[in-house]
N, CA, C and O atoms as a printed pandas DataFrame, in Angstrom:
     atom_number atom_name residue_name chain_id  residue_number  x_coord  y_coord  z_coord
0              1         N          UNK        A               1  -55.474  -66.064   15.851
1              2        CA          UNK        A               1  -56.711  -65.514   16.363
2              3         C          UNK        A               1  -57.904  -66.408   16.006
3              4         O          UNK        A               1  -58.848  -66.492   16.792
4              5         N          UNK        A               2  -57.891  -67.140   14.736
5              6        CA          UNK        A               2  -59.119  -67.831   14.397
6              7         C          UNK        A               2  -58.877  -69.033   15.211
7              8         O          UNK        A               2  -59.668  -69.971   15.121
8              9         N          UNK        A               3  -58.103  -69.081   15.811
9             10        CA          UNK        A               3  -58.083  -71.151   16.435
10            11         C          UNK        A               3  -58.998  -70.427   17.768
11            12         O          UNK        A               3  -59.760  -71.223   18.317
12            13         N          UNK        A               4  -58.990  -69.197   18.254
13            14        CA          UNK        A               4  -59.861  -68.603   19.552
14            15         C          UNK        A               4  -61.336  -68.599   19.356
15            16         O          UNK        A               4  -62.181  -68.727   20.242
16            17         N          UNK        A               5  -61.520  -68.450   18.194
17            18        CA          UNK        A               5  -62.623  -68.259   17.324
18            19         C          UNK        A               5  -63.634  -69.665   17.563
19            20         O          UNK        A               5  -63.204  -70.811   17.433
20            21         N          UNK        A               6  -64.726  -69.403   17.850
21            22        CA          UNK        A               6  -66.075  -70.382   18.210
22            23         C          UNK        A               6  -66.746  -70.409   16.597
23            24         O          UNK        A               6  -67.508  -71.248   16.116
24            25         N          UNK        A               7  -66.240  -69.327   16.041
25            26        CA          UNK        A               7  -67.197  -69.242   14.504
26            27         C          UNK        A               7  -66.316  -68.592   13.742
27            28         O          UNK        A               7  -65.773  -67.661   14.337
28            29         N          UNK        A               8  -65.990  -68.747   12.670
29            30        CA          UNK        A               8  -65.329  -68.097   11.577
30            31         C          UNK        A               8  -66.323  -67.061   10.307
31            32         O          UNK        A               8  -67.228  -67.376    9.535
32            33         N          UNK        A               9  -65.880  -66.240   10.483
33            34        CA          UNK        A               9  -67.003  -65.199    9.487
34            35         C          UNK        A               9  -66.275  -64.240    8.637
35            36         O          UNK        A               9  -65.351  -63.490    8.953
36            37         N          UNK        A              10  -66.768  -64.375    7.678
37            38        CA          UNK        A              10  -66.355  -62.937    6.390
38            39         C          UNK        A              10  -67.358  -62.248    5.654
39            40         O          UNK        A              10  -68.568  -62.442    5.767
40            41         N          UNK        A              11  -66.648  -61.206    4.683
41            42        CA          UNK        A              11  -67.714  -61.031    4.038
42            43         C          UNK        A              11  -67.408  -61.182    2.776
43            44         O          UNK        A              11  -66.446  -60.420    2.865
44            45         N          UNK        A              12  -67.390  -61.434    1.906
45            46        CA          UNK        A              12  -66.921  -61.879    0.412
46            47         C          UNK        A              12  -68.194  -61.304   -0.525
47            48         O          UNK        A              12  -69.253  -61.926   -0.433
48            49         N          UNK        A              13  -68.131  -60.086   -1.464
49            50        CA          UNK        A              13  -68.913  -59.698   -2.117
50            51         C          UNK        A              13  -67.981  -60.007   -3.715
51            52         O          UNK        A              13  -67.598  -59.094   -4.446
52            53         N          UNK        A              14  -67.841  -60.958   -3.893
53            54        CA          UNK        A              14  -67.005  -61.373   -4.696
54            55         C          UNK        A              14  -67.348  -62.577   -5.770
55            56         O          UNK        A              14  -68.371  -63.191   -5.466
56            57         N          UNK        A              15  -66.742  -62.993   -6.869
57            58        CA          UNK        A              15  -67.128  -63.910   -7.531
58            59         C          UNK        A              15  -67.145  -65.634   -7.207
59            60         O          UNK        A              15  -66.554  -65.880   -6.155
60            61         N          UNK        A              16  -67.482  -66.377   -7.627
61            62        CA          UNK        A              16  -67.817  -67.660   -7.071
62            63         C          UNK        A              16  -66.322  -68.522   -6.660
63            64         O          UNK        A              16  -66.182  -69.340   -5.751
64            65         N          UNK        A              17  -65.553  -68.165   -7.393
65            66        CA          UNK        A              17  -64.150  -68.636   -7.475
66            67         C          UNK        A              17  -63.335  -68.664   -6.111
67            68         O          UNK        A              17  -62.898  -69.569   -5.399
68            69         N          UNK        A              18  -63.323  -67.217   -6.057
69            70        CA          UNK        A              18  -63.081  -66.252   -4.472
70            71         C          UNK        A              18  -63.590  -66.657   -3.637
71            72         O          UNK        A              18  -62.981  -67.199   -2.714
72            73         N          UNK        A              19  -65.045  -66.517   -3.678
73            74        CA          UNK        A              19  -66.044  -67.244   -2.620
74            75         C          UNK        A              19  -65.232  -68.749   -2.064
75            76         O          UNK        A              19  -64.933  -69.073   -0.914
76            77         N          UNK        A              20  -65.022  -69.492   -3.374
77            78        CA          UNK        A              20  -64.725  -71.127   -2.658
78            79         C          UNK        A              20  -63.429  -71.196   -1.751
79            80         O          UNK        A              20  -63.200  -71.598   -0.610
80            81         N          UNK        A              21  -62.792  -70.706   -2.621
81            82        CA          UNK        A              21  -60.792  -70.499   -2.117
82            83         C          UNK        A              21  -60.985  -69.802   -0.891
83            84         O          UNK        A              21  -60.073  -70.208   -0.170
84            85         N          UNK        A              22  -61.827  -68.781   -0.105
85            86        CA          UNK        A              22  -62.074  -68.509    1.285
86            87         C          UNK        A              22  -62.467  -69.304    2.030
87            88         O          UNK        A              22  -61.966  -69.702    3.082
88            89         N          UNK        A              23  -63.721  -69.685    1.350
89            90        CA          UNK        A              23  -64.431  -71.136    2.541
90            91         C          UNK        A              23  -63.328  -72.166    2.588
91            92         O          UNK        A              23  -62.924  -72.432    3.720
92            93         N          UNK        A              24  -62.878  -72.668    1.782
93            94        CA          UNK        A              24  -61.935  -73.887    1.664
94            95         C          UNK        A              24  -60.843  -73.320    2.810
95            96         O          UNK        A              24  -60.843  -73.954    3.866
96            97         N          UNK        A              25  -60.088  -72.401    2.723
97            98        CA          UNK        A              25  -59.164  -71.765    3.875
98            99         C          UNK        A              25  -59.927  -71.593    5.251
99           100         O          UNK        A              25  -59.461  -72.044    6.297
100          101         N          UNK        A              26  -61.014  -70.978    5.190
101          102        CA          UNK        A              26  -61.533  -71.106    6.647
102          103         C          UNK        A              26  -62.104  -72.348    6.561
103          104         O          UNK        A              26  -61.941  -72.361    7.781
104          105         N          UNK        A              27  -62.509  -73.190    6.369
105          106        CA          UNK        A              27  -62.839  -74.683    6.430
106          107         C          UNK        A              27  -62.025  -75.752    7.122
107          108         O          UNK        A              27  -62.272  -76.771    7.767
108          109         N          UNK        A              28  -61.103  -75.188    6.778
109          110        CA          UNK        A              28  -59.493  -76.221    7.612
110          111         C          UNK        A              28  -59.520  -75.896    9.155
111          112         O          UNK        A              28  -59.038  -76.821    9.808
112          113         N          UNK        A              29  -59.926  -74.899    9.862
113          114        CA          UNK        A              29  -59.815  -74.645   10.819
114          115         C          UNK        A              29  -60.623  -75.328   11.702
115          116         O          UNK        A              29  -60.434  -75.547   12.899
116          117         N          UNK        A              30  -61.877  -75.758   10.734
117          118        CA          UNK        A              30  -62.694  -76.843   11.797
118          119         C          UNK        A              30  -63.823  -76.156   12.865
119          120         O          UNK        A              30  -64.300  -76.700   13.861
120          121         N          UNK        A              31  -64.106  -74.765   12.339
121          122        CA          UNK        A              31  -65.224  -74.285   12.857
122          123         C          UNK        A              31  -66.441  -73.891   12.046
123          124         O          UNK        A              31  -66.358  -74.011   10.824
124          125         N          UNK        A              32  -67.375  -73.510   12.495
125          126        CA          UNK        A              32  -68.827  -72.900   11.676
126          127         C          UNK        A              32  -68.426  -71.701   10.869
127          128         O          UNK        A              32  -67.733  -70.751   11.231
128          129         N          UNK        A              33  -68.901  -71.887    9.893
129          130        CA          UNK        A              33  -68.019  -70.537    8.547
130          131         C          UNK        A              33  -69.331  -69.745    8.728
131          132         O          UNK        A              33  -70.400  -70.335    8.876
132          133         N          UNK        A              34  -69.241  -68.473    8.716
133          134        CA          UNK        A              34  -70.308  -67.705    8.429
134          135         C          UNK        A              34  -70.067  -66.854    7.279
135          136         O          UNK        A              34  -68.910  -66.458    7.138
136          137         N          UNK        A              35  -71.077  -66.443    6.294
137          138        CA          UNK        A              35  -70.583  -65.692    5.350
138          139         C          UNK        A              35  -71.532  -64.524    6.108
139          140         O          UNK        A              35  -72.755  -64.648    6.178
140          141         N          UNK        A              36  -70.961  -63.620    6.546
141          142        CA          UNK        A              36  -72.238  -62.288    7.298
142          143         C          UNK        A              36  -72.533  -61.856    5.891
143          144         O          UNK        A              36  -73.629  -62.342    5.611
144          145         N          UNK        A              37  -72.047  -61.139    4.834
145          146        CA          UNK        A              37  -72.496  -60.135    3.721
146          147         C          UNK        A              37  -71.958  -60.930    2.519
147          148         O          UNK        A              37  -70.787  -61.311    2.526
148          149         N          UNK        A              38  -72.748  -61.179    1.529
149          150        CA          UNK        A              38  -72.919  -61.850    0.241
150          151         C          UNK        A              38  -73.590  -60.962   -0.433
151          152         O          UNK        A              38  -74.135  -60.025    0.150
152          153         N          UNK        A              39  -73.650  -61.115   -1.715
153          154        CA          UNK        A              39  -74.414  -60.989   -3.020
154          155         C          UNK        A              39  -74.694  -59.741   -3.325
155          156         O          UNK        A              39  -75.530  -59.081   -2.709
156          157         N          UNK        A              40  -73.825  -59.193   -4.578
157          158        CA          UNK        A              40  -74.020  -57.507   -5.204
158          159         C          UNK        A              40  -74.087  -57.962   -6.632
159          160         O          UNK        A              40  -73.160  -58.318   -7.359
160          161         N          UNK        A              41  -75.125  -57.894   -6.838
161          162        CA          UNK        A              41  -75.011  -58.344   -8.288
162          163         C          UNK        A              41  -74.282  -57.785   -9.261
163          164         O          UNK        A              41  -73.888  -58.537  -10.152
164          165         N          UNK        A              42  -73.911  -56.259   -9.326
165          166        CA          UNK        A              42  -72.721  -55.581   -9.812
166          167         C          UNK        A              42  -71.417  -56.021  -10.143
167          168         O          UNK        A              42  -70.561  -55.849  -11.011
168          169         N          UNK        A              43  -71.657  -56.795   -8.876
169          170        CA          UNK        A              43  -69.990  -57.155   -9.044
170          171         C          UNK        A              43  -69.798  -58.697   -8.940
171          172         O          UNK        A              43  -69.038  -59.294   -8.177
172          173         N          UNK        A              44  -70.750  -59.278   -9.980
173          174        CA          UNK        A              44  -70.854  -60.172  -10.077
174          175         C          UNK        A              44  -70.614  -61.364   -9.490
175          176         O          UNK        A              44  -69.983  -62.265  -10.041
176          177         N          UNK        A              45  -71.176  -61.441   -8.177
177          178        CA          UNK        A              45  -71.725  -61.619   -6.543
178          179         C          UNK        A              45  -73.313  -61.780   -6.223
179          180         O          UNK        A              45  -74.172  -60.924   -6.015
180          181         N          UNK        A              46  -73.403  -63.707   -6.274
181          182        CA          UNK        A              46  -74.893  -63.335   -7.197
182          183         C          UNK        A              46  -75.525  -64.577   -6.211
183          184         O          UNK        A              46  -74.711  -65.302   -5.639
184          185         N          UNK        A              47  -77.024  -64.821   -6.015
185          186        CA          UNK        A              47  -77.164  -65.912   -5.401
186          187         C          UNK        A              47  -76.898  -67.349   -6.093
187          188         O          UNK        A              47  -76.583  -68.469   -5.694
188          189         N          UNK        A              48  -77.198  -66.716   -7.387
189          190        CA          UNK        A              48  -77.038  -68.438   -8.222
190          191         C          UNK        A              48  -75.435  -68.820   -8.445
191          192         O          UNK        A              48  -75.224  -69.952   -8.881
192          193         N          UNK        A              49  -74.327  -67.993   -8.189
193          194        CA          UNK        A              49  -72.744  -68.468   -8.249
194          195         C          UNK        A              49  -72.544  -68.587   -6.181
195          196         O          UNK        A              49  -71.522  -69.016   -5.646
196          197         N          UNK        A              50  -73.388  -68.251   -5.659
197          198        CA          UNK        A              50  -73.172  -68.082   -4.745
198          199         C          UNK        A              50  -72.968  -69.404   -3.604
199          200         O          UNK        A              50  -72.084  -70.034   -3.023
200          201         N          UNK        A              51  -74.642  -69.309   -3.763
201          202        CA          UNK        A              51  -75.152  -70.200   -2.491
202          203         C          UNK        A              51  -74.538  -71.716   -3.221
203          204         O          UNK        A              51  -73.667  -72.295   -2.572
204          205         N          UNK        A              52  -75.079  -72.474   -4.823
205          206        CA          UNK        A              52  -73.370  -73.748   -4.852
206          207         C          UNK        A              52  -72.511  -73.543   -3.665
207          208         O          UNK        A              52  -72.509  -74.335   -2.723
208          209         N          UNK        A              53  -71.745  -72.427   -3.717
209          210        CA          UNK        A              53  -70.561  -72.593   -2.951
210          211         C          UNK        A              53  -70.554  -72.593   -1.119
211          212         O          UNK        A              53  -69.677  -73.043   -0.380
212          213         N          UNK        A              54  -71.803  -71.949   -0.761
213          214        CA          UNK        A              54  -71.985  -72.023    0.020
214          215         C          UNK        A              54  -72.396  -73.395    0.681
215          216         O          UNK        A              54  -71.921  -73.680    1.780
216          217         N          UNK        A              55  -73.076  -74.065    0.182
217          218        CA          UNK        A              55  -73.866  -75.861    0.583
218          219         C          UNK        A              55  -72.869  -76.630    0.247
219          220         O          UNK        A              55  -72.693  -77.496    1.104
220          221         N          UNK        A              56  -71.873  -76.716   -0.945
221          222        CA          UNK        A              56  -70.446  -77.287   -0.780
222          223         C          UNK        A              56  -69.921  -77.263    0.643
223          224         O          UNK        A              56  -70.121  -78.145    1.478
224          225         N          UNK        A              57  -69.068  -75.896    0.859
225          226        CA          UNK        A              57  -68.858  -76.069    1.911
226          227         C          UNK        A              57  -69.572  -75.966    3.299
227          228         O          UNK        A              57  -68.979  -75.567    4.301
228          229         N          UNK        A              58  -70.496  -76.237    3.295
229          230        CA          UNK        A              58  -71.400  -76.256    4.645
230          231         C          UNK        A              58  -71.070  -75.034    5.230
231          232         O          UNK        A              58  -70.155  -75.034    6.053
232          233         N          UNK        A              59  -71.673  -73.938    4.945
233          234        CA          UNK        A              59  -71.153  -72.591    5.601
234          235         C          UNK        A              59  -72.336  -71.969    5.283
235          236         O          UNK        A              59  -73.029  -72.549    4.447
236          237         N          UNK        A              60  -72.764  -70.873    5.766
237          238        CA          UNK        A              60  -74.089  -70.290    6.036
238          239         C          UNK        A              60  -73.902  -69.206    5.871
239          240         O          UNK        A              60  -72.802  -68.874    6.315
240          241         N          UNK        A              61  -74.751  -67.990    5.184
241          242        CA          UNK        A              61  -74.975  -66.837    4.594
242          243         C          UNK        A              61  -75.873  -65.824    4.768
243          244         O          UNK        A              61  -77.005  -66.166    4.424
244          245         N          UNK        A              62  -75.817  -65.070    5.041
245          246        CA          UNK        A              62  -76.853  -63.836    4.630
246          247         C          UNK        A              62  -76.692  -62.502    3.541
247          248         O          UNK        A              62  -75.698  -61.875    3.176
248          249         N          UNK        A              63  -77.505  -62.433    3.354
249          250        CA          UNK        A              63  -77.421  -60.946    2.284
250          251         C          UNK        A              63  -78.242  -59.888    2.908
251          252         O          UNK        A              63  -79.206  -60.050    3.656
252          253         N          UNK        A              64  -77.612  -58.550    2.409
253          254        CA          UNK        A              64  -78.638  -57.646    2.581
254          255         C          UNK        A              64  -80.069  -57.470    2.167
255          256         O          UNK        A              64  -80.364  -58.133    1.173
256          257         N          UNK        A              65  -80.961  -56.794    2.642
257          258        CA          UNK        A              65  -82.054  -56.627    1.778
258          259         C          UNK        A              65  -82.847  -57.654    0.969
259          260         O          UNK        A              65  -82.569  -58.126   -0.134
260          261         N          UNK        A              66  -84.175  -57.959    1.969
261          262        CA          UNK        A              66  -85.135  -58.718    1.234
262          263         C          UNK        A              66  -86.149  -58.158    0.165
263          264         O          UNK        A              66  -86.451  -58.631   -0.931
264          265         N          UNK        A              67  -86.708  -56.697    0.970
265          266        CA          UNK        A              67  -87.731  -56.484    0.245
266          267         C          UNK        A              67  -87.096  -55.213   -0.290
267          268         O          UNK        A              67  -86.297  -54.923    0.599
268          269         N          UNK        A              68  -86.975  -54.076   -1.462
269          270        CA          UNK        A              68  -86.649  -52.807   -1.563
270          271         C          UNK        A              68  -87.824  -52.093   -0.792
271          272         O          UNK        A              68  -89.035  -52.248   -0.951
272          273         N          UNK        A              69  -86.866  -50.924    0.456
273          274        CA          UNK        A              69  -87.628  -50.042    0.935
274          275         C          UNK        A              69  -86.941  -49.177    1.171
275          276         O          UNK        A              69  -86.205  -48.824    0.249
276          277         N          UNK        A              70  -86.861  -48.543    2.286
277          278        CA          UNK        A              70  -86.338  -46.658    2.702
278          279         C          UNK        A              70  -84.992  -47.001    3.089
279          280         O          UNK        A              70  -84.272  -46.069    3.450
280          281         N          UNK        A              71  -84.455  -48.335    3.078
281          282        CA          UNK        A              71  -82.620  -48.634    3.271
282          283         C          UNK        A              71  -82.160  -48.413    2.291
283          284         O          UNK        A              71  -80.934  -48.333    2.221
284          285         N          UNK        A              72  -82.968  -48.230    1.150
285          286        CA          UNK        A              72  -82.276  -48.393   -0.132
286          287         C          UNK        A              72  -80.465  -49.213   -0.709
287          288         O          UNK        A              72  -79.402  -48.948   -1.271
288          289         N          UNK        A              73  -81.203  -50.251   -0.065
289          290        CA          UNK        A              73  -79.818  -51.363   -0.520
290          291         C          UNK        A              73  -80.369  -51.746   -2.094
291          292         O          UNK        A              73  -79.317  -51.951   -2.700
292          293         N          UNK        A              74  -80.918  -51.843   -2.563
293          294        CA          UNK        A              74  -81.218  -52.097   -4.401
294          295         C          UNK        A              74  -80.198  -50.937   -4.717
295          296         O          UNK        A              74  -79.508  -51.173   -5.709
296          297         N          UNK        A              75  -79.951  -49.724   -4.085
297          298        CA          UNK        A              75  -79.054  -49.063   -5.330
298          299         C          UNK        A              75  -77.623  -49.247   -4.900
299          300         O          UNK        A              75  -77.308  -49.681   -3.792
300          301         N          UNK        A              76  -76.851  -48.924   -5.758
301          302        CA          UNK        A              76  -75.396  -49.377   -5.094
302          303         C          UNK        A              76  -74.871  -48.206   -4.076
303          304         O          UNK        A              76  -75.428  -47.133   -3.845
304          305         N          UNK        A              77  -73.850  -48.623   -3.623
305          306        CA          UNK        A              77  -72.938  -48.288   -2.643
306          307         C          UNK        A              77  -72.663  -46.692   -3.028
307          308         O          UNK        A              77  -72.717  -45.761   -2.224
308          309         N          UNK        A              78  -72.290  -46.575   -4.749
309          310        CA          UNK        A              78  -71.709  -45.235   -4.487
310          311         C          UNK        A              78  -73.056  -44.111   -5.100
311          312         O          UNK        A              78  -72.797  -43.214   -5.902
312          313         N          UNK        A              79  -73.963  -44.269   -4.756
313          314        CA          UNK        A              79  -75.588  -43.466   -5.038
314          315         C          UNK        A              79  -75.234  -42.249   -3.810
315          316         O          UNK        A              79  -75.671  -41.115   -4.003
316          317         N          UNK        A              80  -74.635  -42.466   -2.875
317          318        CA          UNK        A              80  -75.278  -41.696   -1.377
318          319         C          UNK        A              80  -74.447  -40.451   -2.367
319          320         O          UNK        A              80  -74.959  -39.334   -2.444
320          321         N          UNK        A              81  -73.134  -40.765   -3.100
321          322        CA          UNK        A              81  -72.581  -39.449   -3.731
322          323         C          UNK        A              81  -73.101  -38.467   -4.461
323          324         O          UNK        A              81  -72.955  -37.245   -4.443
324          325         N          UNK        A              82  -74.098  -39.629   -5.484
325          326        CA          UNK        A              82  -74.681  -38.854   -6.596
326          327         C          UNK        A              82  -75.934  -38.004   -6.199
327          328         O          UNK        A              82  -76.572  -38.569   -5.310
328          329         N          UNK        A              83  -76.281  -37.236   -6.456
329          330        CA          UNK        A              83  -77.572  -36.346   -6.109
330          331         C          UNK        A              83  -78.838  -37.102   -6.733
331          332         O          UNK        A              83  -79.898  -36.949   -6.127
332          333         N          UNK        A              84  -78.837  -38.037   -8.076
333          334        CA          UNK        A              84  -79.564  -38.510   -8.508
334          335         C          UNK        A              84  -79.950  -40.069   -8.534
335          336         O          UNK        A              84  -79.008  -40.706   -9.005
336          337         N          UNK        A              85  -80.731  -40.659   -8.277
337          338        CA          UNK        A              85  -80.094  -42.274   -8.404
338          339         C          UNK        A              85  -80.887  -42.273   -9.571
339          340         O          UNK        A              85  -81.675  -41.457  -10.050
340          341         N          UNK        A              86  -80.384  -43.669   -9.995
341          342        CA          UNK        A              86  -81.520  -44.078  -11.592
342          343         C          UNK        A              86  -81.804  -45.107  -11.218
343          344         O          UNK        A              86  -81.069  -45.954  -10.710
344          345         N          UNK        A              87  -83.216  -45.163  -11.488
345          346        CA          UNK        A              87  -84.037  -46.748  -10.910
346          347         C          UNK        A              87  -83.692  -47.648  -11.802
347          348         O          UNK        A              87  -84.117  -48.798  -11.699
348          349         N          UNK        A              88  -83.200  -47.424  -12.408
349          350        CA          UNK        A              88  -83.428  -48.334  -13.739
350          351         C          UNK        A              88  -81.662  -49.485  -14.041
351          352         O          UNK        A              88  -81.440  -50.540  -14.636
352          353         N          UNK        A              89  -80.849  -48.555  -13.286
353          354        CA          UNK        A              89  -79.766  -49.343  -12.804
354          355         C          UNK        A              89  -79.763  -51.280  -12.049
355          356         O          UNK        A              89  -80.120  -51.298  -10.871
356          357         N          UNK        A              90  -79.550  -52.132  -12.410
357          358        CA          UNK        A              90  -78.925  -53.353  -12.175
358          359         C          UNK        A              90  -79.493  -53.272  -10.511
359          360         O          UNK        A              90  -79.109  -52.215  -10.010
360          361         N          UNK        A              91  -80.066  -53.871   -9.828
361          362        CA          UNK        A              91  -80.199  -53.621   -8.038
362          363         C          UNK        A              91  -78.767  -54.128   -7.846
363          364         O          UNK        A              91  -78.145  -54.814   -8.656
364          365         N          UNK        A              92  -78.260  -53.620   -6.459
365          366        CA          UNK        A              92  -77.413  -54.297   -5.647
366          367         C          UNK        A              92  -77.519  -55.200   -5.265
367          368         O          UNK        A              92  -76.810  -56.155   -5.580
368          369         N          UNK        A              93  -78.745  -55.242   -4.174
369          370        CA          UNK        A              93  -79.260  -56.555   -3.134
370          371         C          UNK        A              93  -80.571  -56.901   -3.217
371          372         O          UNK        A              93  -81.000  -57.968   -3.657
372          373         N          UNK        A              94  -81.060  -56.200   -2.889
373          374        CA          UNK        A              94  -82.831  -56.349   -2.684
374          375         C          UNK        A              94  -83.243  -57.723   -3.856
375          376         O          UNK        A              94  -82.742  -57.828   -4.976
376          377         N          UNK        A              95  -84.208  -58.629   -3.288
377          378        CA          UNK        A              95  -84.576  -59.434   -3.599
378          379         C          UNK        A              95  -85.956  -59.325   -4.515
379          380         O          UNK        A              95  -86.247  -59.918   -5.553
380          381         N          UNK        A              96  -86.752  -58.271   -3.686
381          382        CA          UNK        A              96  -88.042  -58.287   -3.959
382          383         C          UNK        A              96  -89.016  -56.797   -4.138
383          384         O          UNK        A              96  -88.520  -55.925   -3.425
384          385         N          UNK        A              97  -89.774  -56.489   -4.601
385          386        CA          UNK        A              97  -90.414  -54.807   -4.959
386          387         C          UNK        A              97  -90.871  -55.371   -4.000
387          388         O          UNK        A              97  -90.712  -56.488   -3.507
388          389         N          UNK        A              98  -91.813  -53.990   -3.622
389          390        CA          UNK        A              98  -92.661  -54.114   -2.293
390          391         C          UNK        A              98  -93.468  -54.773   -1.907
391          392         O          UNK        A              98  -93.738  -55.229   -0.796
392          393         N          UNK        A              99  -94.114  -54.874   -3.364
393          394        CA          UNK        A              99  -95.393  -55.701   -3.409
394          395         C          UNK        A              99  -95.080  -57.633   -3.062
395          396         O          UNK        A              99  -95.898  -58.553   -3.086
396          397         N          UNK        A             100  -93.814  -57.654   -2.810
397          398        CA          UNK        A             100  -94.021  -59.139   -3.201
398          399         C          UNK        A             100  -93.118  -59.909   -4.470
399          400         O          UNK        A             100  -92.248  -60.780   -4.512
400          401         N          UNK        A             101  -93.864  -59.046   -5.481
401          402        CA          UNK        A             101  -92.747  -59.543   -6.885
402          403         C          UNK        A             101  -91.667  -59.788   -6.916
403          404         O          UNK        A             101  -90.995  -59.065   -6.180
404          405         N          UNK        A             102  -91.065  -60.611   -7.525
405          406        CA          UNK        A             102  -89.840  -60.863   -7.405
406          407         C          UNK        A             102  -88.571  -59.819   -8.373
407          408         O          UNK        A             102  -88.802  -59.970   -9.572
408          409         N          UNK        A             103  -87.606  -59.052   -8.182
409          410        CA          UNK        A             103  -86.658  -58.166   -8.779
410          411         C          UNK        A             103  -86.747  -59.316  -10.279
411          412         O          UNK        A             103  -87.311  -59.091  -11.350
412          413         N          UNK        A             104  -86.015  -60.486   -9.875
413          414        CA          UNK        A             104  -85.534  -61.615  -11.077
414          415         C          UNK        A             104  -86.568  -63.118  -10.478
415          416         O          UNK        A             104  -86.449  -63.511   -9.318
416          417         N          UNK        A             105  -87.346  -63.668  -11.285
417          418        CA          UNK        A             105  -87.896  -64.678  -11.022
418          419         C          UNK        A             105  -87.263  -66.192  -11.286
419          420         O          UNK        A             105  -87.607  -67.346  -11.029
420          421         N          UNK        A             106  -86.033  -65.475  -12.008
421          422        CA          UNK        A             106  -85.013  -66.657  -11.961
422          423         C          UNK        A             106  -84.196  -66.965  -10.572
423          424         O          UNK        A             106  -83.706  -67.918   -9.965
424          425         N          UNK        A             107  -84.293  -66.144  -10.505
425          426        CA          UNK        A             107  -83.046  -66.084   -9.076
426          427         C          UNK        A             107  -83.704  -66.286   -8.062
427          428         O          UNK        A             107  -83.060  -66.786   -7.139
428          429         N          UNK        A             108  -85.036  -66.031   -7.828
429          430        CA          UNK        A             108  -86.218  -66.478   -6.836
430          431         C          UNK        A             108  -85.928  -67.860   -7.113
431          432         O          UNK        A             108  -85.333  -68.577   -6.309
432          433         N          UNK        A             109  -86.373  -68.276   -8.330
433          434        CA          UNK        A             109  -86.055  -69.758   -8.259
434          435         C          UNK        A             109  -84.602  -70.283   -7.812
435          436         O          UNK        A             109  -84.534  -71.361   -7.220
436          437         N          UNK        A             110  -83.463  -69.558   -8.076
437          438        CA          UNK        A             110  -82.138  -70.202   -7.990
438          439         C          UNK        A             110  -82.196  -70.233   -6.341
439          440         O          UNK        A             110  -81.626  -71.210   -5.856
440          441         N          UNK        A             111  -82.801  -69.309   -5.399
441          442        CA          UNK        A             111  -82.745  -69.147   -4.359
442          443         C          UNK        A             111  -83.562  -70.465   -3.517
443          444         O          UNK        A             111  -83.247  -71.247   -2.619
444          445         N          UNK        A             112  -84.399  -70.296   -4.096
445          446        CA          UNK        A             112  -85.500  -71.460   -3.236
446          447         C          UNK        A             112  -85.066  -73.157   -3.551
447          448         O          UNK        A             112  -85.234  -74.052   -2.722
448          449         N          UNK        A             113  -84.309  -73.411   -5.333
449          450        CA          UNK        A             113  -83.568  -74.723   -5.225
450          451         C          UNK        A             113  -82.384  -75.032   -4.480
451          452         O          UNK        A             113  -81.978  -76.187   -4.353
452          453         N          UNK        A             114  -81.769  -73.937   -3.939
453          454        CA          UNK        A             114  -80.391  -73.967   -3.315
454          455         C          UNK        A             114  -80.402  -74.080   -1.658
455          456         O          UNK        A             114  -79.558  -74.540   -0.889
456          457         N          UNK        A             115  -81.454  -73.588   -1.467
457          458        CA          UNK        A             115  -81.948  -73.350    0.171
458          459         C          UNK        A             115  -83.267  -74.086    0.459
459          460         O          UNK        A             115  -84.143  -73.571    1.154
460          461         N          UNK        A             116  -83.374  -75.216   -0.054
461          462        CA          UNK        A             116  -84.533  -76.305    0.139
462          463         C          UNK        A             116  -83.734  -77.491    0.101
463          464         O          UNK        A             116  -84.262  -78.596    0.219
């Protein structure tokens, strides 16, 4: 099915290791890798183990959630269960508070040396 394929895409919310050993397998095939869904910081799925692996293999990425708002992607996956969320929990995705600020100003930086 992938030799039909114009673009190759996954989603790997996974560690950097995982991340490479996928691209490297879809890489052989000789098409544009897309990563559609990246980076949960939970699960230690992060931009700074990330995007390395991504500019290695010339393959292109997106993540959820730039700014935290009413999608509530900063809290994790299994919140919709709990009746309560706690702000104070690790974000999932979200990059940035509303205002602008950055969640981690490290990772702002890891983001902007990796994608420049």
């Amino acid at each position: 099915l992938l030799d039909l394929s114009d673009v190759a895409s996954l989603h790997c919310y996974c560690e950097a290791d995982e991340l490479a050993e996928r691209l490297q397998q879809l890489s052989s095939i000789g098409r544009p890798v897309l990563v559609t869904e990246f980076m949960a910081r939970p699960r230690n799925s992060t931009f700074a183990s990330s995007l390395p692996e991504l500019r290695k293999h010339g393959a292109w990425g997106y993540a959820w959630g730039l700014f935290r708002g009413r999608s509530n992607t900063h809290l994790s996956w299994e919140t919709w269960m709990q009746p309560e969320k706690d702000e104070d929990e690790e974000w999932f995705h979200d990059v940035f508070y509303e205002n602008g600020t950055a969640y981690s100003a490290e990772e702002a930086r890891q983001i902007w040396w990796h994608t420049t």
